[in-house]
C-alpha positions in Angstrom: -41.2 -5.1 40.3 -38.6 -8.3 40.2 -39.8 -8.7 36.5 -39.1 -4.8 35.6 -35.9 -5.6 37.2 -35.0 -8.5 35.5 -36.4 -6.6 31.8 -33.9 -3.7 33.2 -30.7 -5.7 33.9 -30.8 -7.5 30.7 -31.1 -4.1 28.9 -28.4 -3.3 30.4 -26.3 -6.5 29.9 -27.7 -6.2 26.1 -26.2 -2.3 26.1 -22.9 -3.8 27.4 -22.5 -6.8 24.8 -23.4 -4.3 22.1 -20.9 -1.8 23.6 -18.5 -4.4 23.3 -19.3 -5.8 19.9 -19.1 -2.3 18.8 -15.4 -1.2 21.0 -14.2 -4.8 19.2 -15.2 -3.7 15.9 -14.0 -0.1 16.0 -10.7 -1.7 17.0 -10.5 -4.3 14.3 -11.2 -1.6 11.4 -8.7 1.0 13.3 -6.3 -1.6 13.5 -6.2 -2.3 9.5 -7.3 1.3 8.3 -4.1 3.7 7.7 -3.4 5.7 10.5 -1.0 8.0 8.6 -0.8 9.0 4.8 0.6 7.4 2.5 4.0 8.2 1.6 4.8 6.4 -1.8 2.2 5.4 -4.7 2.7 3.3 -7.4 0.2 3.6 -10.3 -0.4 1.3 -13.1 -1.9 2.3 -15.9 -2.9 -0.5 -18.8 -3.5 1.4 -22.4 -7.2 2.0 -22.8 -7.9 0.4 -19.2 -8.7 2.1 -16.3 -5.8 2.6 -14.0 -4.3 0.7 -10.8 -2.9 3.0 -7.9 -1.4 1.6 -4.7 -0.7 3.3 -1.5 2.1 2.4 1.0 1.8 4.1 4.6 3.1 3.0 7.4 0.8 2.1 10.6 3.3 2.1 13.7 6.9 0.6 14.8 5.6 -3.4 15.9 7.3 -3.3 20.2 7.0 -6.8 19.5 9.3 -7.1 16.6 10.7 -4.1 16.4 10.2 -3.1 13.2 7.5 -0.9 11.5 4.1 -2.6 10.2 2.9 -1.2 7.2 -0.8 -0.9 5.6 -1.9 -0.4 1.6 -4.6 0.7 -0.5 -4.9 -0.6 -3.8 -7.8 1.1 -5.9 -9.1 -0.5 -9.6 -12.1 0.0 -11.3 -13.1 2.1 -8.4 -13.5 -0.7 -5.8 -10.8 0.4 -2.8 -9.1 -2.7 -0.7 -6.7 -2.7 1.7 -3.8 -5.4 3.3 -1.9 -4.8 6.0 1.7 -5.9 6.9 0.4 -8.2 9.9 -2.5 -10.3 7.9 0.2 -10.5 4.6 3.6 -11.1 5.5 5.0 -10.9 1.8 4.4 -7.1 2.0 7.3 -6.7 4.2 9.4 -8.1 1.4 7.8 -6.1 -1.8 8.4 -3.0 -0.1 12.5 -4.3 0.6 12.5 -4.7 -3.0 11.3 -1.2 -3.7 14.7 -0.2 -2.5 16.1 -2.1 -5.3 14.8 -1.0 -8.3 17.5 0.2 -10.7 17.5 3.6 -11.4 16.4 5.9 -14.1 19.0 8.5 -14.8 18.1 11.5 -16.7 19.3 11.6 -20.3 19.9 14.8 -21.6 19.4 14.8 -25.3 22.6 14.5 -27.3 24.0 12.3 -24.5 22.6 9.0 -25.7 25.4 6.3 -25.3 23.2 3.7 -27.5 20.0 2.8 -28.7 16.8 4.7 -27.5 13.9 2.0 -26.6 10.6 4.2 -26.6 7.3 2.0 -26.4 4.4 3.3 -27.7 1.5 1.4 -26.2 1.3 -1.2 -23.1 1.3 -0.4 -19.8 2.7 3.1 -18.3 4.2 2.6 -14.5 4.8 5.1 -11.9 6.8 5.1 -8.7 6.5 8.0 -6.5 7.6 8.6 -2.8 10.6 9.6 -0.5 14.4 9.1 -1.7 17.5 9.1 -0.9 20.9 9.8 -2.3 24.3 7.4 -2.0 25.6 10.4 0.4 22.1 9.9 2.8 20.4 13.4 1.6 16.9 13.0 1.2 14.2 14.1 -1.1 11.5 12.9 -3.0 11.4 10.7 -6.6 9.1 10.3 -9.3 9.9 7.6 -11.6 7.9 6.5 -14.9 8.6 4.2 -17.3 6.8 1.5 -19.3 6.9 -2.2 -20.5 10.1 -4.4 -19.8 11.5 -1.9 -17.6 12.9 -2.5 -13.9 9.9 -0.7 -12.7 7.7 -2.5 -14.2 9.2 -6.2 -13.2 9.1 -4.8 -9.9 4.9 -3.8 -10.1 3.8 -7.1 -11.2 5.9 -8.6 -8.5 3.7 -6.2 -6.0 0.5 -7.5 -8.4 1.5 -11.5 -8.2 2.6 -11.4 -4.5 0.0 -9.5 -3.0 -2.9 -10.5 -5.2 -4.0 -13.0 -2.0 -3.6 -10.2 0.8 -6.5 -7.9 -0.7 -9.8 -7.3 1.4 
């Protein structure tokens, strides 16, 4: 009877360590898996190369410093990773910069002030998420452009900086 006891209680000591392990885990991947969707992507796209696309989302506002933490997803050659704002601290900073980009502004043909630049191979680059106009109205954007554009100095900033951050 004492034995059977004994065999019991560590069962149960055995259920509550792997009730534990498993509570610690579930909290770990909630706590670096997006808990909203993603509100901009940024897609890369290399001629004859499979594509690049990065999510931004944000997780929730940080009471500690006040500000919002944000998570990505970065998907290539179909292998998914993801960074957070907490475990890479440069991401706070590459998304600052997003705000920075210089614009596109539409060209309505027969309105060209100079030279057209058109590049026919390379890498194509797309921005896509919520805007915001000098005045403070919203909407949403969609910017694309290639090569030796603003855009595109800004994606390989997001590539360079961030390349340690991935999991």
């Amino acid at each position: 009877m004492v034995m059977r006891y004994g065999v019991e209680r560590s069962g149960i000591v055995l259920m509550a360590m792997t009730g534990t392990a498993l509570f610690l885990a579930a909290s770990a991947a909630l706590a670096s898996a997006p808990t909203s969707p993603p509100w901009a992507t940024l897609t890369i796209k290399p001629s004859w190369q499979q594509q690049t696309r990065i999510e931004f989302g944000t997780t929730w506002l940080n009471p500690d410093t006040r500000k919002l933490d944000y998570w990505m997803r970065r998907e290539q050659n179909g292998i998914v990773q993801r960074a957070d704002s907490n475990s890479c601290p440069a991401m706070r900073a590459v998304i600052g910069e997003m705000k920075r980009i210089e614009p596109l502004q539409p060209d309505p043909p027969g309105f060209q002030d100079g030279d057209i630049l058109l590049t026919m191979d390379g890498t194509s680059y797309a921005l896509e998420g919520p805007g915001r106009f000098q005045d403070s109205h919203v909407g949403k954007f969609k910017m694309e452009a290639n090569v030796g554009t603003p855009l595109a100095a800004w994606a390989q900033r997001v590539e360079q900086t961030l390349a340690p951050c991935w999991k």
